[in-house]
C-alpha positions as CSV (number, residue, x, y, z in Angstrom):
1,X,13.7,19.4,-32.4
2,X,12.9,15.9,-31.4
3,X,15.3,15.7,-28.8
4,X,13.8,18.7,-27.3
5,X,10.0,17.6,-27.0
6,X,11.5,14.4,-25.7
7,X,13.6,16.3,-22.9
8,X,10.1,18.2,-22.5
9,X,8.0,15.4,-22.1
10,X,10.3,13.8,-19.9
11,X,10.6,16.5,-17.5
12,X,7.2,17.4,-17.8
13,X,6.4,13.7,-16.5
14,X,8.6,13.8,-14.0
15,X,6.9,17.4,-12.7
16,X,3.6,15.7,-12.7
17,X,4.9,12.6,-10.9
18,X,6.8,14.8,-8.0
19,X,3.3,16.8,-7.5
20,X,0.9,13.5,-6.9
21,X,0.6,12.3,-4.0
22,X,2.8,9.1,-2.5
23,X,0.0,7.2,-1.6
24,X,-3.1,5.3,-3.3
25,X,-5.9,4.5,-1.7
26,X,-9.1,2.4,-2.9
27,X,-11.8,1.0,-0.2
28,X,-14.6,-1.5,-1.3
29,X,-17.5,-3.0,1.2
30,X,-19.9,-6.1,-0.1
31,X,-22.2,-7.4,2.1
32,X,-22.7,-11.7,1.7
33,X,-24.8,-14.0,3.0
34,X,-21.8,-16.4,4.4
35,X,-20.4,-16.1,7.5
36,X,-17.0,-13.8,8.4
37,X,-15.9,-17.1,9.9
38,X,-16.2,-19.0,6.1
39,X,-15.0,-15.8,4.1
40,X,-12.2,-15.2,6.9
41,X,-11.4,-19.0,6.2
42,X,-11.3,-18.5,2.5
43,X,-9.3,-14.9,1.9
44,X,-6.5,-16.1,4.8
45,X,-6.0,-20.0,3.0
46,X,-2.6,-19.1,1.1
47,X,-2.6,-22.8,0.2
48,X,-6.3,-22.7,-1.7
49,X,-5.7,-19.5,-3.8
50,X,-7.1,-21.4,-6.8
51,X,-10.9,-20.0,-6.7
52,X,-8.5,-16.7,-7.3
53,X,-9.1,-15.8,-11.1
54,X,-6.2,-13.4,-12.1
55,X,-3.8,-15.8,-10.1
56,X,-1.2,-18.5,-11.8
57,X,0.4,-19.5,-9.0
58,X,0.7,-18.6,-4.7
59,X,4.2,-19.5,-2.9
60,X,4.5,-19.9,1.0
61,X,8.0,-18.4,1.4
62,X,8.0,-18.3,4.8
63,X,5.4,-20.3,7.0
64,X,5.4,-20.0,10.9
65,X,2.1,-20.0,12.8
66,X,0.2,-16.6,11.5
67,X,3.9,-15.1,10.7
68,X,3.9,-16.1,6.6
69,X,5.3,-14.8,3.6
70,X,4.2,-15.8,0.5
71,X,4.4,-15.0,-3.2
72,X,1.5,-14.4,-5.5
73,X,2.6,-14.5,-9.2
74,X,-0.5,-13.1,-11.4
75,X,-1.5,-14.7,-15.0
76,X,0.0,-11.8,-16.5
77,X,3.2,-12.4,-14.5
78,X,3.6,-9.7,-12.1
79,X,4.8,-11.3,-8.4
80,X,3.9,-9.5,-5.7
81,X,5.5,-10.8,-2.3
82,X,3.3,-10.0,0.9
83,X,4.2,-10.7,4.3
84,X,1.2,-10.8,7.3
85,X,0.9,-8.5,9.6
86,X,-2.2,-9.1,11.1
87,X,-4.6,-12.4,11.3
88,X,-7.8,-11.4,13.6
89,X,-10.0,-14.5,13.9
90,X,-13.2,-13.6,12.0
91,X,-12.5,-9.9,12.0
92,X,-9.5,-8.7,10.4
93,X,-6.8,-9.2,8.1
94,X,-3.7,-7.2,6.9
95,X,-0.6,-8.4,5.1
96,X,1.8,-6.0,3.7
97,X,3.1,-5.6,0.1
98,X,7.0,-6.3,1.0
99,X,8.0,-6.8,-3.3
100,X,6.3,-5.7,-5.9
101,X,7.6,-3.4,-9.3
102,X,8.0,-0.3,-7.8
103,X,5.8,0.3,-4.9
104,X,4.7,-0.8,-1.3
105,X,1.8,-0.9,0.6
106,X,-0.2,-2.4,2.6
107,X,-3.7,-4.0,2.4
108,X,-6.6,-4.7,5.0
109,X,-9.6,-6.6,5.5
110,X,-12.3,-6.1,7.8
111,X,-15.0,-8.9,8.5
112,X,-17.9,-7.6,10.6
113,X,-20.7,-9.9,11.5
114,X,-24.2,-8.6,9.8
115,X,-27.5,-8.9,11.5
116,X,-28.6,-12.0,9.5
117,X,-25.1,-13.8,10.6
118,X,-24.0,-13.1,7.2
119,X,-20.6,-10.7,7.0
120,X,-20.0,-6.5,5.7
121,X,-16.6,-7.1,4.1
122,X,-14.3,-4.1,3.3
123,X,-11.3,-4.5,1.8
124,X,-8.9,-1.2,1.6
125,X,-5.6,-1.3,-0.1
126,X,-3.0,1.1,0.1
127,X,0.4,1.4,-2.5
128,X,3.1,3.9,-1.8
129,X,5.0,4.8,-5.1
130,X,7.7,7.0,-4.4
131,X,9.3,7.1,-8.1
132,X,7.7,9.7,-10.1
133,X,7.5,7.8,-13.0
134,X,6.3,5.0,-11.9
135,X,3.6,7.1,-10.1
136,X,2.1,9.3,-13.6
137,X,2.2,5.5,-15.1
138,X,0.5,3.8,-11.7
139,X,-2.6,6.4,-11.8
140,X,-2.7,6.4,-16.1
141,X,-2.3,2.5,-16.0
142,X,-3.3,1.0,-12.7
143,X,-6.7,0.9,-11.0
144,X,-6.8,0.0,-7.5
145,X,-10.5,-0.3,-7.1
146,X,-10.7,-2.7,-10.1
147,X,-8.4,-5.0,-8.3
148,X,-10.4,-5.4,-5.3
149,X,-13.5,-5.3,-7.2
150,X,-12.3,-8.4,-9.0
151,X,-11.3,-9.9,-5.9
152,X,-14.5,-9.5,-4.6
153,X,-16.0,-10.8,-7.3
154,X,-13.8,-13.8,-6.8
155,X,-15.0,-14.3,-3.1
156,X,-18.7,-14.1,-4.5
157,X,-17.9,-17.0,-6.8
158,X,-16.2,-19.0,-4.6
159,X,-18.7,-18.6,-2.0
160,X,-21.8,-18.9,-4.7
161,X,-23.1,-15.4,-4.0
162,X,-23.1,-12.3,-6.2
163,X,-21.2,-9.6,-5.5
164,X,-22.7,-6.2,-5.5
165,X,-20.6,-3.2,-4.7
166,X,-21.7,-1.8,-1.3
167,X,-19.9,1.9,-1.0
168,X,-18.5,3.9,-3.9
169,X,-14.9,4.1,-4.7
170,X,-12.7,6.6,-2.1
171,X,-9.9,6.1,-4.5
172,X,-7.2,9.0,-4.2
């Protein structure tokens, strides 16, 4: 009988993870005070990651002109490798998720310039999970908004501004 609800529960998570979509996707916009030139500065710094709160440690892999690959390894110990794909003086920024545990992605950021000189920052992150399993555990365990919300948050800090969430969550 046990071996039965286990087959059942198995297969019944493996139904659930074929139906969900393939793709995440969470968005976040904060409007600061600071420049897109001093947050561009900041978020694109592989080297200074240390105003980063969830982060023990960055690695430059790879390191030629705009063209790097690094390594972030989180507190908890997840490493996610990313490689650049786009560096946009002041206005953009887009490196893509080459190694993590079990997914890819990609993640952009777009600085615009506010009236004030200060910047509309949105951040949009996108993981591609194509094991089923790992997909019913990514959407039970995983929050992709929270991530970029702290991330935010981290920006605010380092920058000595508060972070207030601008749009609402278009996570899917």
């Amino acid at each position: 009988m046990i071996f039965y609800v286990i087959i059942g529960i198995i297969l019944l998570t493996l139904f659930v993870g074929l139906i969900l979509p393939n793709e995440r996707k969470a968005e976040r916009t904060a409007i600061f005070s600071t420049s897109p030139e001093s947050i561009f500065n900041l978020i694109t710094d592989n080297r200074n990651w240390k105003w980063r709160s969830n982060l023990k440690e960055v690695q430059i892999l790879e390191s030629a002109g705009d063209n790097e690959i690094f390594k972030e390894i989180q507190k908890k110990g997840q490493a996610i490798t990313f490689k650049v794909k786009s560096k946009i003086p002041y206005s953009r920024y887009e490196i893509e998720i080459i190694e993590a545990n079990g997914f890819t992605g990609y993640w952009t950021g777009t600085l615009e310039e506010t009236d004030n000189g200060g910047t509309e920052l949105t951040f949009t992150e996108y993981a591609t999970i194509k094991n089923p399993f790992i997909k019913v555990l990514s959407y039970l365990f995983f929050d992709l908004g929270s991530t970029i919300d702290q991330y935010l948050g981290d920006i605010a800090k380092a920058i000595g501004e508060e972070y207030n969430k601008h749009a609402s969550d278009q996570q899917k």
